[in-house]
C-alpha positions in Angstrom: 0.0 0.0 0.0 1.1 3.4 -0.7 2.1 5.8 1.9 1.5 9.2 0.6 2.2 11.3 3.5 5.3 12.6 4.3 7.9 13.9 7.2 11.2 15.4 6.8 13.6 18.4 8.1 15.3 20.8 6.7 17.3 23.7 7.9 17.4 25.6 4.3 14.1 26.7 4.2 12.3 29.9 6.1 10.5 28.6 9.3 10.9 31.7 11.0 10.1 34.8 9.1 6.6 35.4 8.3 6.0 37.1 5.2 3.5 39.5 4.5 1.4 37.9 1.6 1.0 35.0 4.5 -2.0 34.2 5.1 -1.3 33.7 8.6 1.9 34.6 10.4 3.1 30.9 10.3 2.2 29.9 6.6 5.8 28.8 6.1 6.0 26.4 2.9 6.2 28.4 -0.4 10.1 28.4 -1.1 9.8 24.4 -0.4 6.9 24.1 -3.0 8.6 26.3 -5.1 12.1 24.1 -4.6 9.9 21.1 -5.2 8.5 22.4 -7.6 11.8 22.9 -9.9 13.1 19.6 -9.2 10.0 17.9 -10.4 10.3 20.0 -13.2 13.5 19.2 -13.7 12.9 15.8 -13.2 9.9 15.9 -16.4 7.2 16.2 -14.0 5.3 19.1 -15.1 4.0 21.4 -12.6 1.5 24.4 -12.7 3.2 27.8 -12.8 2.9 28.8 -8.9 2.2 27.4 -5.6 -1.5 28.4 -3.7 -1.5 29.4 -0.2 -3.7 26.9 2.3 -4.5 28.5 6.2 -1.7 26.3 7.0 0.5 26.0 4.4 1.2 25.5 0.5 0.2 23.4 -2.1 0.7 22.8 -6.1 -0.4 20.4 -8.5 2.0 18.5 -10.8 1.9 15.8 -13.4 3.0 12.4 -13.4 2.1 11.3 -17.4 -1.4 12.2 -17.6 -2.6 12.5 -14.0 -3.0 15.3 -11.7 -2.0 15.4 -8.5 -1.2 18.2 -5.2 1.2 18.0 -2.9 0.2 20.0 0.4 3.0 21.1 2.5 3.5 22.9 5.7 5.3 23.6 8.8 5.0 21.5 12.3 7.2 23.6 15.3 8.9 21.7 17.5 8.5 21.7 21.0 11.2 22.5 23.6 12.6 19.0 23.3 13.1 18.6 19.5 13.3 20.5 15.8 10.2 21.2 13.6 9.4 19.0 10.8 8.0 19.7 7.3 4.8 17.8 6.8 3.2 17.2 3.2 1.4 15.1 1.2 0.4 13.9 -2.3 -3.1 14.2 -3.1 -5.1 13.0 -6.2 -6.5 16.0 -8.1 -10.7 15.7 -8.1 -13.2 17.8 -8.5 -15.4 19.5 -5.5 -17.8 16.8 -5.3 -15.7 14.4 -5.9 -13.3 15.6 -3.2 -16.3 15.8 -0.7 -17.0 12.2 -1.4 -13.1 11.5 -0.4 -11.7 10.5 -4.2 -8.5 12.8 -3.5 -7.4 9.9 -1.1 -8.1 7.2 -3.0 -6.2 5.9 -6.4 -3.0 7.7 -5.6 -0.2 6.2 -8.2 3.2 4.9 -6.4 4.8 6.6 -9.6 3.1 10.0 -7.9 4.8 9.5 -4.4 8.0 8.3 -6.0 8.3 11.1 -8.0 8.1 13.5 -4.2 10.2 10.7 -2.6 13.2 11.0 -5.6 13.3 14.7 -5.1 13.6 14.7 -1.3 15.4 11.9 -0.7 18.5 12.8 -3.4 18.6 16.3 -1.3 21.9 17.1 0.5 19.1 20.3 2.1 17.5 17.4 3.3 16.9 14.8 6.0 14.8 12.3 7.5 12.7 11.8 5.1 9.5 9.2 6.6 6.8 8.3 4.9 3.5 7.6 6.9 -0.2 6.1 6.2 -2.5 8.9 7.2 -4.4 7.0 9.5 -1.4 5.8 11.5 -0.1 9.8 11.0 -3.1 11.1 12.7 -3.5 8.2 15.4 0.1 9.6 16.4 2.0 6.6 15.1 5.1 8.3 13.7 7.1 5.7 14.6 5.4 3.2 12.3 6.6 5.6 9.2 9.4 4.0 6.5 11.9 5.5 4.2 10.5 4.8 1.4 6.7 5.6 0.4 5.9 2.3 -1.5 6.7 -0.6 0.6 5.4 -4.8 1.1 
C-alpha cells in the first residue's frame, strides 16, 4: 500500500520569518513548494506555474504522465525537546464533489509518491525523510513511518 504522506527536516528553508502575503503569520511552505516544484520539473514532471496558499500552508499540483496530482506542504514547530518538521502530502487532483466524497485519497499512483520521494530523498538540504499512512499519522504513530513511500 502506498504511503503518501510525508515527514522530513530541513534547515534551508524559512520557518521563522513570516511574510507578509502570508496568510497567517506561520504559513511557512512556499520556497519548499517552489524548490519542489523545480526539481520535479527538472525531473519531467510538469507542474503548474505557482504554488496556492492553504490556512496552514502550501500546495501545487504536478503531473506524473497524464494524472493530476497536489502536494500539500506545511510547517509543524517543534516543542522545547526537538526541531520542527515539514509535513506534506500527495493528493489525487478531483473535483469538489468528488473531493467531498473522499476521491482525493483514494487511487493515488506509487509513480506520484515516487516522484516526491526522488526529489527529497536525493537532497543534501534534506533529512529524514519518513513516509507515513495517514491513519497511523493522525493516530500519532510516527514511529510506524518508512523510508520509502511504497513498501510490502
Amino acid at each position: 500500500m502506498v504511503r503518501s504522506l510525508v515527514t522530513f527536516s530541513s534547515g534551508a528553508f524559512n520557518t521563522s520569518e513570516p511574510k507578509d502575503y502570508f496568510i497567517n503569520a506561520n504559513c511557512f511552505g512556499d520556497d519548499v513548494a517552489r524548490w519542489l516544484m523545480q526539481r520535479l520539473n527538472d525531473r519531467g514532471n510538469r507542474t503548474v506555474d505557482q504554488p496556492g496558499q492553504e490556512d496552514f500552508g502550501w500546495y501545487f499540483t504536478f503531473w506524473v504522465g497524464s494524472k493530476a496530482y497536489d502536494f500539500v506542504v506545511g510547517y509543524r514547530p517543534g516543542d522545547d525537546s526537538g526541531e520542527g518538521l515539514w509535513l506534506g502530502w500527495v493528493e489525487r487532483k478531483a473535483g469538489l464533489l468528488a473531493s467531498m466524497l473522499g476521491a482525493r485519497r483514494r487511487g493515488i499512483e506509487p509513480a506520484a509518491v515516487e516522484a516526491v520521494h526522488d526529489v527529497l530523498s536525493s537532497s543534501s538540504e534534506v533529512g529524514d525523510v519518513r513516509w507515513h499512512h495517514e491513519d497511523d499519522f493522525e493516530a500519532g504513530r510516527e514511529e510506524k513511518g518508512a523510508v520509502a513511500p511504497v513498501t510490502d
